[in-house]
mmCIF file of the N, C-alpha and C atoms, coordinates in Angstrom:
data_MODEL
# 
_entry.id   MODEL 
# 
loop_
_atom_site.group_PDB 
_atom_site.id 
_atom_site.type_symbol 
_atom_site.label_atom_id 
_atom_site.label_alt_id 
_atom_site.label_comp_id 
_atom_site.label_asym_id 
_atom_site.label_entity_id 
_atom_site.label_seq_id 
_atom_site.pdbx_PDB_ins_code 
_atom_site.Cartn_x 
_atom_site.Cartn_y 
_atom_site.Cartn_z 
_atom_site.occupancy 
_atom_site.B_iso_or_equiv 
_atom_site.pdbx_formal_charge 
_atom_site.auth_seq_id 
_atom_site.auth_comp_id 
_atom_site.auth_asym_id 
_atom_site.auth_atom_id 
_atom_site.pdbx_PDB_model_num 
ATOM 1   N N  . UNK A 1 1  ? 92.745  93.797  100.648 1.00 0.00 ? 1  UNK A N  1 
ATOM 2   C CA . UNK A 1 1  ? 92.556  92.563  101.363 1.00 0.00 ? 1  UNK A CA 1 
ATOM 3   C C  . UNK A 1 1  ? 93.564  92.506  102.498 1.00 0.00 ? 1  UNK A C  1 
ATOM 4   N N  . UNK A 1 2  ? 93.009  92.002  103.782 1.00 0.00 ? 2  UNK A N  1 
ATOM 5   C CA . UNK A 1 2  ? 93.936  92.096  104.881 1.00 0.00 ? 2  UNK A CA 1 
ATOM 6   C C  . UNK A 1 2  ? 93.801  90.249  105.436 1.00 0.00 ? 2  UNK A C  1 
ATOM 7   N N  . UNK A 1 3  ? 94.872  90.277  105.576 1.00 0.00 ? 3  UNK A N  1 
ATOM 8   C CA . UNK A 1 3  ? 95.141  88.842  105.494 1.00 0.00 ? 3  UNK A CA 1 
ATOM 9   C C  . UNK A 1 3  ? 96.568  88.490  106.706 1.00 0.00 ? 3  UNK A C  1 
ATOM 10  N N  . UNK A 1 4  ? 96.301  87.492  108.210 1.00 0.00 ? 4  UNK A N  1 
ATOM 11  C CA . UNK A 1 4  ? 97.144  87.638  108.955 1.00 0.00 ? 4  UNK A CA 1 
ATOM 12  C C  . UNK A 1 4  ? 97.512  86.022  108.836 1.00 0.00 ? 4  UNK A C  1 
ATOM 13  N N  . UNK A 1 5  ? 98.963  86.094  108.184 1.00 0.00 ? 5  UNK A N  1 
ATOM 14  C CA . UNK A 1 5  ? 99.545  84.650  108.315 1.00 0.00 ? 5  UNK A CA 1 
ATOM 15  C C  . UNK A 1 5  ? 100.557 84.445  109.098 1.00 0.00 ? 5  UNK A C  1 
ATOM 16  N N  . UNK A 1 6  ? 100.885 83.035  109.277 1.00 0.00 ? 6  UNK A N  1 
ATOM 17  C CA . UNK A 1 6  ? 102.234 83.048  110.237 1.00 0.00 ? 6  UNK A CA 1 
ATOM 18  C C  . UNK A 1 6  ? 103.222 83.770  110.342 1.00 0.00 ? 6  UNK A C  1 
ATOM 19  N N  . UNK A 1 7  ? 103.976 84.042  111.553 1.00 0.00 ? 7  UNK A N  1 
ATOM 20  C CA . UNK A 1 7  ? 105.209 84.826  111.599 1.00 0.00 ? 7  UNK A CA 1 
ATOM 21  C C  . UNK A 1 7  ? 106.076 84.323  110.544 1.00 0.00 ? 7  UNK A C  1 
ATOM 22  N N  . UNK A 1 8  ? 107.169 85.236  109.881 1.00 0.00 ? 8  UNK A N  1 
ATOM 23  C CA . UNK A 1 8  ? 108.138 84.717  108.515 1.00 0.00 ? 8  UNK A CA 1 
ATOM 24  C C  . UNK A 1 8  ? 109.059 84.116  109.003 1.00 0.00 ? 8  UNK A C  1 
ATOM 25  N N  . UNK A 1 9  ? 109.389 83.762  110.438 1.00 0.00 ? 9  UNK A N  1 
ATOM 26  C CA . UNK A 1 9  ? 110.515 82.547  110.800 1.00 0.00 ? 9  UNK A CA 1 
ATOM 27  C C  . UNK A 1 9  ? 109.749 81.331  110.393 1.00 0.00 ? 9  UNK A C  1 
ATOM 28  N N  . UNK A 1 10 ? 108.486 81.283  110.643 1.00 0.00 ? 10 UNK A N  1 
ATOM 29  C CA . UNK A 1 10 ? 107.989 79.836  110.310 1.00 0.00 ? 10 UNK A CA 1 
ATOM 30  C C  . UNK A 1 10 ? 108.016 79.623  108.847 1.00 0.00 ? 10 UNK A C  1 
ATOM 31  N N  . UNK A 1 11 ? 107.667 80.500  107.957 1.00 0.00 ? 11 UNK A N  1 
ATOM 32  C CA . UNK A 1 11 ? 107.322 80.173  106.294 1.00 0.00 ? 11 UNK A CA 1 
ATOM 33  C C  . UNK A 1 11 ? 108.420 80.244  105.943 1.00 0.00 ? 11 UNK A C  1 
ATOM 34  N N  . UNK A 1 12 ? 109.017 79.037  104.890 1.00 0.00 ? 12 UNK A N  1 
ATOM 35  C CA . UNK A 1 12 ? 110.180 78.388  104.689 1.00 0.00 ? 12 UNK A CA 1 
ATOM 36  C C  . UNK A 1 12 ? 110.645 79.860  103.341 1.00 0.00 ? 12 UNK A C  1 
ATOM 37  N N  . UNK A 1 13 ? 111.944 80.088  103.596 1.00 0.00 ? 13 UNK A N  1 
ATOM 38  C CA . UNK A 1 13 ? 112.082 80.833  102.834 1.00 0.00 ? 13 UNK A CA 1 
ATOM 39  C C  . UNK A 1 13 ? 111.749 82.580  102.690 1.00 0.00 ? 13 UNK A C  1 
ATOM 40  N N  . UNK A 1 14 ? 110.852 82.742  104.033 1.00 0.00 ? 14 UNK A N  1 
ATOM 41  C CA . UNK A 1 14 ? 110.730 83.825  104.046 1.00 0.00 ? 14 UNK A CA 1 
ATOM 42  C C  . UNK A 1 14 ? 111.150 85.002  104.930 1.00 0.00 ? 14 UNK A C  1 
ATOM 43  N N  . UNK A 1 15 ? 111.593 84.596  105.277 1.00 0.00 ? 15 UNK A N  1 
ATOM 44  C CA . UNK A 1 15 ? 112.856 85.228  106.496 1.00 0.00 ? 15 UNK A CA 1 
ATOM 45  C C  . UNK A 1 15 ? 113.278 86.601  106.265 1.00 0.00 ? 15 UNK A C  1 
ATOM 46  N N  . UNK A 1 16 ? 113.632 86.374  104.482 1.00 0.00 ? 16 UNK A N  1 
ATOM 47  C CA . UNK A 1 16 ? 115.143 87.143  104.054 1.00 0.00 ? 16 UNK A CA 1 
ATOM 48  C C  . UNK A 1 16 ? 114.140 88.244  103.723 1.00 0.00 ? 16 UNK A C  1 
ATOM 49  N N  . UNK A 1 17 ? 112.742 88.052  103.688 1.00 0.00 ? 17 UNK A N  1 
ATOM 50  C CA . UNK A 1 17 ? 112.096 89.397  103.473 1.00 0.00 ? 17 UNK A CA 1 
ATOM 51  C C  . UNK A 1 17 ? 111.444 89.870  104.483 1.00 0.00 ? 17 UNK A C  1 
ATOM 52  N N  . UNK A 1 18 ? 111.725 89.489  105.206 1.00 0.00 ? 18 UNK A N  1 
ATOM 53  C CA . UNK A 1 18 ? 111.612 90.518  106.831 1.00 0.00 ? 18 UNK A CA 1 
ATOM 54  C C  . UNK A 1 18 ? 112.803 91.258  107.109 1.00 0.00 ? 18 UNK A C  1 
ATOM 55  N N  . UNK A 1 19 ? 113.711 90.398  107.187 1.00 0.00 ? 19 UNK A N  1 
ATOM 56  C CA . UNK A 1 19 ? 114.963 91.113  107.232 1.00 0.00 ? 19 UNK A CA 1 
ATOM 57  C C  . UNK A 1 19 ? 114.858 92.903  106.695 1.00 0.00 ? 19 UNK A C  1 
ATOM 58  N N  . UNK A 1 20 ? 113.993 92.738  105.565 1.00 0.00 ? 20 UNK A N  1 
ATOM 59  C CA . UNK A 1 20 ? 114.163 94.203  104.722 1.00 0.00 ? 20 UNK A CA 1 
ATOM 60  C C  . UNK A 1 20 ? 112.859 94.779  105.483 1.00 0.00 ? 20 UNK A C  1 
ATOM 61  N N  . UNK A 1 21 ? 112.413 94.886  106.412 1.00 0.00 ? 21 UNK A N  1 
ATOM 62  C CA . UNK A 1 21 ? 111.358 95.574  107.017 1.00 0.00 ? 21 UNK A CA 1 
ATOM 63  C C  . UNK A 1 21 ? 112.062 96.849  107.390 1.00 0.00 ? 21 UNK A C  1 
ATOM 64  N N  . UNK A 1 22 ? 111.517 97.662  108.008 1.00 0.00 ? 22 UNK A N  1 
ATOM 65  C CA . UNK A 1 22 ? 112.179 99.289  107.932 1.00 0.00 ? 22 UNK A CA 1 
ATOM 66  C C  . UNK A 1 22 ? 110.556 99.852  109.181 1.00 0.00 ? 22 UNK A C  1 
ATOM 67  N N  . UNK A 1 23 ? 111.156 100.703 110.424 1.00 0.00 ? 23 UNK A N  1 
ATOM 68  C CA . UNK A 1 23 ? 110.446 101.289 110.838 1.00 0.00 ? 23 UNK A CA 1 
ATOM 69  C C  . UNK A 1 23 ? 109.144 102.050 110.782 1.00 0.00 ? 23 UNK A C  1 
ATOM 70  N N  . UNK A 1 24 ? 108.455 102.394 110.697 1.00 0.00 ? 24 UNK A N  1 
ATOM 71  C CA . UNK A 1 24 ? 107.265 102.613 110.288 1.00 0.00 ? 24 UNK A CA 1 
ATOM 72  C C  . UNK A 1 24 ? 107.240 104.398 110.444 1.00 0.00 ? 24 UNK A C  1 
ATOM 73  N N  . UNK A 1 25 ? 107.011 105.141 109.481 1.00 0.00 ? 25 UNK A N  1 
ATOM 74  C CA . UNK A 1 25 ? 107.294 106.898 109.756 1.00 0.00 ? 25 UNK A CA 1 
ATOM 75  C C  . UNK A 1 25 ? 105.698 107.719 109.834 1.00 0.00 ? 25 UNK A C  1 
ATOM 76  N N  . UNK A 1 26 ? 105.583 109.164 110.199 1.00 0.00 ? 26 UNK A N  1 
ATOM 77  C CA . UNK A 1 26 ? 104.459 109.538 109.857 1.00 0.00 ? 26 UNK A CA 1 
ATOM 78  C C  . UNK A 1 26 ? 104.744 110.622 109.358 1.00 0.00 ? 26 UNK A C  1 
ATOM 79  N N  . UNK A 1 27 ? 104.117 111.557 108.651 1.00 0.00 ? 27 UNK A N  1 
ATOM 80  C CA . UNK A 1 27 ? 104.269 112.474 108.289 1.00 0.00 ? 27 UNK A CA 1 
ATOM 81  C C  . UNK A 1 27 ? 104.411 114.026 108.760 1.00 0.00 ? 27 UNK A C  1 
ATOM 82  N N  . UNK A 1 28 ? 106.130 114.458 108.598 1.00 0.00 ? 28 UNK A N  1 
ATOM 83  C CA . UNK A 1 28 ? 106.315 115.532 109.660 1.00 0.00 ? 28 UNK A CA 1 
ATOM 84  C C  . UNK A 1 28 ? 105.714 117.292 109.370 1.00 0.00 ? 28 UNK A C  1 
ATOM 85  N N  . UNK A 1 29 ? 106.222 118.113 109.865 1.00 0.00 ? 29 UNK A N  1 
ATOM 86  C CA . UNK A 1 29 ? 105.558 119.424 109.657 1.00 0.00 ? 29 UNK A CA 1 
ATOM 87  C C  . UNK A 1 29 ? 105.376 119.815 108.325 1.00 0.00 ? 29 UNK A C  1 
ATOM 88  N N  . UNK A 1 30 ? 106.905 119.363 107.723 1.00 0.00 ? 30 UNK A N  1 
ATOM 89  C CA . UNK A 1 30 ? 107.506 119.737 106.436 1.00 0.00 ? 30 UNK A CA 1 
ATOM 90  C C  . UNK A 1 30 ? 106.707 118.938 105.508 1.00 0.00 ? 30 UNK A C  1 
ATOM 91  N N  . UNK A 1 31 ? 106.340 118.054 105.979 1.00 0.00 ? 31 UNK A N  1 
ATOM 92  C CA . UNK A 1 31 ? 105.513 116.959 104.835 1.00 0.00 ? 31 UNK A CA 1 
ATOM 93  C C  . UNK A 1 31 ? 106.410 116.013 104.615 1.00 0.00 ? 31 UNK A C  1 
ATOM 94  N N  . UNK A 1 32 ? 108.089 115.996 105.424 1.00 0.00 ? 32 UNK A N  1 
ATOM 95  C CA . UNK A 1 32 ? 108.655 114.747 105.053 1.00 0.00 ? 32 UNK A CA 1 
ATOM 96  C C  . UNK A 1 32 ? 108.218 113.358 106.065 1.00 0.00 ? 32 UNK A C  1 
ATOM 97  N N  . UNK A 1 33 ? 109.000 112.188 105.726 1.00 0.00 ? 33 UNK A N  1 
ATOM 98  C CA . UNK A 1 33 ? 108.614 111.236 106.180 1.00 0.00 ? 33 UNK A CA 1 
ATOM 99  C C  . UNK A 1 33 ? 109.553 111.187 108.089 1.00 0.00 ? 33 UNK A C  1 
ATOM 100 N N  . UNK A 1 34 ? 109.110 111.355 108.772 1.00 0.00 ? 34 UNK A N  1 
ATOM 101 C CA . UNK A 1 34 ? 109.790 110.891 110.183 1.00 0.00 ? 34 UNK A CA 1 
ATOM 102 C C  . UNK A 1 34 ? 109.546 109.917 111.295 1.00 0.00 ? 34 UNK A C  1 
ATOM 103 N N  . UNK A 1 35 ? 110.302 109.528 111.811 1.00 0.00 ? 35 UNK A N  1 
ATOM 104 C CA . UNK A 1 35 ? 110.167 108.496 113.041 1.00 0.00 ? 35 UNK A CA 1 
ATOM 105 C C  . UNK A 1 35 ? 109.485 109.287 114.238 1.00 0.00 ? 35 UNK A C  1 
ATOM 106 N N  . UNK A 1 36 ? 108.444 108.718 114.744 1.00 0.00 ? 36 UNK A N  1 
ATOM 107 C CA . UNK A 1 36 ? 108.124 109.312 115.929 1.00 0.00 ? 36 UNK A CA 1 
ATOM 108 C C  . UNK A 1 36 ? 107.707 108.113 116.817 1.00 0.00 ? 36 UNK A C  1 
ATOM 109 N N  . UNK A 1 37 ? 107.821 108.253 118.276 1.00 0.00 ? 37 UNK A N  1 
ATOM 110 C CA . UNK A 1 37 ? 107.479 107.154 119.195 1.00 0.00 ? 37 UNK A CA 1 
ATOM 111 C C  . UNK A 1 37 ? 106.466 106.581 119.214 1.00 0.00 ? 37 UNK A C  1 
ATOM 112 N N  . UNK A 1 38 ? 105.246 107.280 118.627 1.00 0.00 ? 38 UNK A N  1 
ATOM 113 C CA . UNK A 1 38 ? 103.779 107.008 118.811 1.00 0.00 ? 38 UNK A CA 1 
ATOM 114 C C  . UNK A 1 38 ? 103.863 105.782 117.371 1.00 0.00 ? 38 UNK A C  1 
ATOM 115 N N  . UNK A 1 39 ? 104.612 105.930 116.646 1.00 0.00 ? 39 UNK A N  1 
ATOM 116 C CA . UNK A 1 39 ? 104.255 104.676 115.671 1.00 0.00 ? 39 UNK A CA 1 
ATOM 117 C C  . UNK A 1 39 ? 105.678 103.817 115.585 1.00 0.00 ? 39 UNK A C  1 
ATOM 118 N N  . UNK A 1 40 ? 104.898 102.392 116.239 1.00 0.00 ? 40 UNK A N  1 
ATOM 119 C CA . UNK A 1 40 ? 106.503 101.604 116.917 1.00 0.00 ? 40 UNK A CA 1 
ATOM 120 C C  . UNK A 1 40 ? 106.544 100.425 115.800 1.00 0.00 ? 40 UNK A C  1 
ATOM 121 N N  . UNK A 1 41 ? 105.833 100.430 114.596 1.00 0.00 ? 41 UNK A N  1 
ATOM 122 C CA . UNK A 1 41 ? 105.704 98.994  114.061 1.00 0.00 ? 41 UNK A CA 1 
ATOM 123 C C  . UNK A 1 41 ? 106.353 98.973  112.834 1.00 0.00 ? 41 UNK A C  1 
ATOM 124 N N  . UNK A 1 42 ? 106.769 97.824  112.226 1.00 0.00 ? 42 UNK A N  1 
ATOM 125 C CA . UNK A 1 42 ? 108.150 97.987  111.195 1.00 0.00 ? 42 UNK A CA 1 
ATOM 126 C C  . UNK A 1 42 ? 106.955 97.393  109.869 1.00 0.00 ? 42 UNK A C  1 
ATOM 127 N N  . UNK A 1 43 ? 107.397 97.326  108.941 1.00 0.00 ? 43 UNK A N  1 
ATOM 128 C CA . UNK A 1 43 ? 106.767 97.199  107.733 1.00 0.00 ? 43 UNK A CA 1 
ATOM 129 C C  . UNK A 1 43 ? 107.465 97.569  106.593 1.00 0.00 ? 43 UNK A C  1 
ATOM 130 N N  . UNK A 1 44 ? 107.433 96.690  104.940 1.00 0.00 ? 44 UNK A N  1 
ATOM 131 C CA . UNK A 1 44 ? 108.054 96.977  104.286 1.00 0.00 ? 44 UNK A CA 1 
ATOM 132 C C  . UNK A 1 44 ? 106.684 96.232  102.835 1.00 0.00 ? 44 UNK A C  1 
ATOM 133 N N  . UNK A 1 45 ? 107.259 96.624  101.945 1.00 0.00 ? 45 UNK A N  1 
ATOM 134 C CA . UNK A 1 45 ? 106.374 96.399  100.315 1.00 0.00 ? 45 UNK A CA 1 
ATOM 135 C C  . UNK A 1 45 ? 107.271 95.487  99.951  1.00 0.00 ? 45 UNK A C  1 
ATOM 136 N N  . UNK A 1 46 ? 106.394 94.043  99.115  1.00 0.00 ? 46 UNK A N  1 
ATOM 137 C CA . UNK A 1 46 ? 106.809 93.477  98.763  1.00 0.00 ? 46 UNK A CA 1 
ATOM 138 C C  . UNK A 1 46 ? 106.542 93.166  97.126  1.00 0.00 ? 46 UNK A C  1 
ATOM 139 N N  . UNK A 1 47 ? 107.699 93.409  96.067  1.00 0.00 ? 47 UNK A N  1 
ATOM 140 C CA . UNK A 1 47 ? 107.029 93.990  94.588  1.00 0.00 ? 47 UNK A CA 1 
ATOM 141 C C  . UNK A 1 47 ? 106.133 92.166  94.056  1.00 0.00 ? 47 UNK A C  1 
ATOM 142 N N  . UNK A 1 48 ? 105.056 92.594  93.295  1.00 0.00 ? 48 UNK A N  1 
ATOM 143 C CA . UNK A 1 48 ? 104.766 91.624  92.786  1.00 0.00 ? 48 UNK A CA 1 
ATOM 144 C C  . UNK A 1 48 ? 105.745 90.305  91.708  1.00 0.00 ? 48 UNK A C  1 
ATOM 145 N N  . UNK A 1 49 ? 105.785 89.184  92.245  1.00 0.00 ? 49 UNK A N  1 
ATOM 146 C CA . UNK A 1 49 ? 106.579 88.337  91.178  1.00 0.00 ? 49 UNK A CA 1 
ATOM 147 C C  . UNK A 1 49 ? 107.745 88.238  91.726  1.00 0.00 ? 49 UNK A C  1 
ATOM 148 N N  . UNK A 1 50 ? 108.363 88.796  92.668  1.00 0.00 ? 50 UNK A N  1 
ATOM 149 C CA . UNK A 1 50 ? 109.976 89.592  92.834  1.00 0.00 ? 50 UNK A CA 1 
ATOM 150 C C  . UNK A 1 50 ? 110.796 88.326  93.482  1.00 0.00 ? 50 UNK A C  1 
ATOM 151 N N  . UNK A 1 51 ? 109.925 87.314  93.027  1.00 0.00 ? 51 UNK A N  1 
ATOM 152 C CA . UNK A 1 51 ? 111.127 86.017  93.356  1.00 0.00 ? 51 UNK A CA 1 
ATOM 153 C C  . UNK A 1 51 ? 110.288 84.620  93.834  1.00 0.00 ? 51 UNK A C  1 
ATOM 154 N N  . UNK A 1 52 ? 110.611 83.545  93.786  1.00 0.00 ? 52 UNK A N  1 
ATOM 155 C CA . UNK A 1 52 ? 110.126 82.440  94.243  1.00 0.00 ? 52 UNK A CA 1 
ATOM 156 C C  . UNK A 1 52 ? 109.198 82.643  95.289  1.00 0.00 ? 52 UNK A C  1 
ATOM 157 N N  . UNK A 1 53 ? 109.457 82.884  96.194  1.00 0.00 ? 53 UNK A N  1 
ATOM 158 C CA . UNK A 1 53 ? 109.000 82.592  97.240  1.00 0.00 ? 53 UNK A CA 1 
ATOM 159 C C  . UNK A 1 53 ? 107.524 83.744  97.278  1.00 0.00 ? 53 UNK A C  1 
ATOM 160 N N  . UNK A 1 54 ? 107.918 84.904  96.793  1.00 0.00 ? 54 UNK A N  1 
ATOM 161 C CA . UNK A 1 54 ? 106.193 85.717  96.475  1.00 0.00 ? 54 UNK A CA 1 
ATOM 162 C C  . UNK A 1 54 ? 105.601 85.528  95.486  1.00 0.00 ? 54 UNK A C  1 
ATOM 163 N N  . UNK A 1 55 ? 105.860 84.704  94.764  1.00 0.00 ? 55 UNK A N  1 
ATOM 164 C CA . UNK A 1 55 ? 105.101 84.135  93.237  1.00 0.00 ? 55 UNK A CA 1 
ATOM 165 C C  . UNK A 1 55 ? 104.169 83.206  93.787  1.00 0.00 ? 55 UNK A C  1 
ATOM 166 N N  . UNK A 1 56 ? 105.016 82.105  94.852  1.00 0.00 ? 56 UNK A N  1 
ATOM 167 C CA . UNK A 1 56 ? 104.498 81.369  95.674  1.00 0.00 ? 56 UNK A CA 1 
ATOM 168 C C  . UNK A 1 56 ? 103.241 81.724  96.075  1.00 0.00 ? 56 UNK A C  1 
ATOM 169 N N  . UNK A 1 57 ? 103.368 82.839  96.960  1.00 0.00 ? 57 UNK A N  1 
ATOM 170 C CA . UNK A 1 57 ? 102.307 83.060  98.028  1.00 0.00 ? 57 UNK A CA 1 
ATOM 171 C C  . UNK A 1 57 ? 101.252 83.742  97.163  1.00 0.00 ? 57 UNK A C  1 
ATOM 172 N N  . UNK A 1 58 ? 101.408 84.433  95.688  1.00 0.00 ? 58 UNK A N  1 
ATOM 173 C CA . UNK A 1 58 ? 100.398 85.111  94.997  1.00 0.00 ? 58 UNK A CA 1 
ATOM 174 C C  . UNK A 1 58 ? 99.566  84.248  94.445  1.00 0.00 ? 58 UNK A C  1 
ATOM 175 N N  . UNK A 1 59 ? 100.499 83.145  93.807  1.00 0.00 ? 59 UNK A N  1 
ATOM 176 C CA . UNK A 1 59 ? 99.600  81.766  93.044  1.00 0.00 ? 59 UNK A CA 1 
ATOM 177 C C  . UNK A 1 59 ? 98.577  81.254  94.455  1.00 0.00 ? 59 UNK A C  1 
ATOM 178 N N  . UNK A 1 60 ? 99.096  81.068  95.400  1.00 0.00 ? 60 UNK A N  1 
ATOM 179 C CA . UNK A 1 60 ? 98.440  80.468  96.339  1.00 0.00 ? 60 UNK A CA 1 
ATOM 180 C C  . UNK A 1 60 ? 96.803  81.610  96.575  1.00 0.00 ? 60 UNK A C  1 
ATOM 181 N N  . UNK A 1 61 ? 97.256  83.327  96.825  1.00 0.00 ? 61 UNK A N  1 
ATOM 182 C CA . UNK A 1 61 ? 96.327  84.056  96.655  1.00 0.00 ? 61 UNK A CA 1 
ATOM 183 C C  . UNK A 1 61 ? 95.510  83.988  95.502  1.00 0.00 ? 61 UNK A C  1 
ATOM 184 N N  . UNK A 1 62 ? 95.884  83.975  94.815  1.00 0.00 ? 62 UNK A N  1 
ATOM 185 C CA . UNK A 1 62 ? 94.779  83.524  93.791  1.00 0.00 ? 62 UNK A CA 1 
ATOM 186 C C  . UNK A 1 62 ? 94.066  82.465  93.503  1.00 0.00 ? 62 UNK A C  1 
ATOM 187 N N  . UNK A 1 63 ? 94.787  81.548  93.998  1.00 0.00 ? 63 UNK A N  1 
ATOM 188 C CA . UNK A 1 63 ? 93.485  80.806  93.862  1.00 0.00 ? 63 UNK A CA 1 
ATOM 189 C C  . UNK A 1 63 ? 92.693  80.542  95.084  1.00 0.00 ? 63 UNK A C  1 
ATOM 190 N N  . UNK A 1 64 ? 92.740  81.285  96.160  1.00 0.00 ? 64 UNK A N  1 
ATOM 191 C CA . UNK A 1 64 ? 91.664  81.382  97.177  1.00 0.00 ? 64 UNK A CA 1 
ATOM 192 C C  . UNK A 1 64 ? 90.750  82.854  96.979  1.00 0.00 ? 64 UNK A C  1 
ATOM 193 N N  . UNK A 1 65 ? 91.326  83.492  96.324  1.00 0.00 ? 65 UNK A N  1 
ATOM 194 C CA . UNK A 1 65 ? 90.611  84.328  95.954  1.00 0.00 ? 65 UNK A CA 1 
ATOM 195 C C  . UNK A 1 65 ? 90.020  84.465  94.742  1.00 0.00 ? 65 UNK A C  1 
ATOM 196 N N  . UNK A 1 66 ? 90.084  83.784  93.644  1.00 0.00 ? 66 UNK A N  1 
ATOM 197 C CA . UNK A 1 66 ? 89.417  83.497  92.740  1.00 0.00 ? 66 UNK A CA 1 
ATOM 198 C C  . UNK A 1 66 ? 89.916  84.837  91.522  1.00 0.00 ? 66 UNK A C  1 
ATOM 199 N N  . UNK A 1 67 ? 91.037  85.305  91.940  1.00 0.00 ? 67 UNK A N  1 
ATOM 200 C CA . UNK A 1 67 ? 91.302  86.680  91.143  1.00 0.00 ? 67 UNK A CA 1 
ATOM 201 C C  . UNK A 1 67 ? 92.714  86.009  90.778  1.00 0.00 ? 67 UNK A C  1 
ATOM 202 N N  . UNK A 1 68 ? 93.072  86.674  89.349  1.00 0.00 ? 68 UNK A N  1 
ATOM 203 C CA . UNK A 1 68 ? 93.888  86.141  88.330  1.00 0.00 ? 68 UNK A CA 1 
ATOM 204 C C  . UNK A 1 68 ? 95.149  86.985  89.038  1.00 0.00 ? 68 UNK A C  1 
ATOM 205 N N  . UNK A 1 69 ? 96.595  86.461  89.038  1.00 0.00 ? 69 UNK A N  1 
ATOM 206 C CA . UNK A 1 69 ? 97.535  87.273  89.878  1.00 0.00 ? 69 UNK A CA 1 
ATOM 207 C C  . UNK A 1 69 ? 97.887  88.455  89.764  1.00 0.00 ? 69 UNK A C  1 
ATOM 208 N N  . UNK A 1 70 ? 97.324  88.415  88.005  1.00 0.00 ? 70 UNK A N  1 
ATOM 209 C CA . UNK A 1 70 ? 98.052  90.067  87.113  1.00 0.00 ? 70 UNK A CA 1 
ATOM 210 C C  . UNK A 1 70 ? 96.774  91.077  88.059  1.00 0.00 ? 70 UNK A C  1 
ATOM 211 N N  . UNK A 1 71 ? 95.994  90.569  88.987  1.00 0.00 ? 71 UNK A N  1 
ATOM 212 C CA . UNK A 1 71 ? 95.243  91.641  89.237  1.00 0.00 ? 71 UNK A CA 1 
ATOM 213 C C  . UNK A 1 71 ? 95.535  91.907  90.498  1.00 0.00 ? 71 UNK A C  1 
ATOM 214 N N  . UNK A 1 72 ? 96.460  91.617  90.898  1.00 0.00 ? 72 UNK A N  1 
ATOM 215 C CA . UNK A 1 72 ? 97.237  91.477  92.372  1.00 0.00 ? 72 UNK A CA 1 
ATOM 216 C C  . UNK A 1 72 ? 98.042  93.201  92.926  1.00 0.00 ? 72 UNK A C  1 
ATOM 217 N N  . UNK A 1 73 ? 98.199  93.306  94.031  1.00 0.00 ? 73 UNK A N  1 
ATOM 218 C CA . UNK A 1 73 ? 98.646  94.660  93.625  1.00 0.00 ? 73 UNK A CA 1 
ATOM 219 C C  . UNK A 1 73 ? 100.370 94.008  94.736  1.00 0.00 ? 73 UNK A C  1 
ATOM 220 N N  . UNK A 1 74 ? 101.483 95.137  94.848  1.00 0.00 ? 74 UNK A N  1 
ATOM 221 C CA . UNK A 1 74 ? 102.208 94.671  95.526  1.00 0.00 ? 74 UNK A CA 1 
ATOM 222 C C  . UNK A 1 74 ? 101.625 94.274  97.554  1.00 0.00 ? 74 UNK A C  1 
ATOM 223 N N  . UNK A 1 75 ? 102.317 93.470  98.114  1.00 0.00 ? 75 UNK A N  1 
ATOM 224 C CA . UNK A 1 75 ? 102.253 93.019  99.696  1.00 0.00 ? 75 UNK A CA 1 
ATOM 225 C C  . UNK A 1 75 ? 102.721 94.186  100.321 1.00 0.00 ? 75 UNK A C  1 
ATOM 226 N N  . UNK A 1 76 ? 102.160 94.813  101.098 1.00 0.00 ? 76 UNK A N  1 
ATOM 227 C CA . UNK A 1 76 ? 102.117 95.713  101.938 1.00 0.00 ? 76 UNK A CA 1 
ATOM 228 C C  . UNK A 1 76 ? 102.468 94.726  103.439 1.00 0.00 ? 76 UNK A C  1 
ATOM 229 N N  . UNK A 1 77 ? 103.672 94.248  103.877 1.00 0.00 ? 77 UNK A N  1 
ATOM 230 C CA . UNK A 1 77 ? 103.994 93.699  105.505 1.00 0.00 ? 77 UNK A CA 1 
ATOM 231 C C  . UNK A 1 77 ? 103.804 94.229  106.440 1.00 0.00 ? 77 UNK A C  1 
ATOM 232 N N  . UNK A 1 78 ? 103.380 94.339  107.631 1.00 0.00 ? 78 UNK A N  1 
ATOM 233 C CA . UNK A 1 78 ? 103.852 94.656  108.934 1.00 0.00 ? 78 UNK A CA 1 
ATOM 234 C C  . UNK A 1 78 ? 103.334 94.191  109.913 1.00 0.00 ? 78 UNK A C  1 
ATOM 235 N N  . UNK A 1 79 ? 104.144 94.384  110.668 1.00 0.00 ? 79 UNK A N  1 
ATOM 236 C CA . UNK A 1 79 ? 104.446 94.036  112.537 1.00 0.00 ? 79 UNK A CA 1 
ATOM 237 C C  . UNK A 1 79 ? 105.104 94.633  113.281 1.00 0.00 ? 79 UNK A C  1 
ATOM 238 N N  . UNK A 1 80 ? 104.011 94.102  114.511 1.00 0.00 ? 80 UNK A N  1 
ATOM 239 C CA . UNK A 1 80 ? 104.209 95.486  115.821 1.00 0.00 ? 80 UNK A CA 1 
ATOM 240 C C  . UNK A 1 80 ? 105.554 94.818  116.401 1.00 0.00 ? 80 UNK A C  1 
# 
């Protein structure tokens, strides 16, 4: 499910998990993970339950989605 909500300065409380966003890598010769110019957008996983404020937003997902939370998988973030 792809889902575009307000920037996290506006949602109260959610700030401190942008903060943990991390560059975005692709995969190098070696097969490790590297930075390259062609991918400029930051993004980070957010674990299911992992505190007030994403319990928040899962209860809220669920009930617009009609799916029980335990069937939730972790938040995948990002921005360009």
């Amino acid at each position: 499910m792809r889902l575009a909500l307000q920037p996290c300065q506006r949602a109260q409380g959610a700030l401190a998990h942008c903060m943990q966003m991390r560059r975005s890598t692709v995969v190098g010769a070696n097969g490790s993970s590297v930075r390259d110019g062609i991918r400029t957008s930051y993004g980070t996983f957010l674990r299911r339950l992992q505190d007030p404020v994403i319990a928040a937003i899962e209860r809220r997902l669920a009930i617009w989605t009609h799916l029980n939370v335990t069937h939730q998988e972790d938040m995948q973030v990002s921005a360009c």
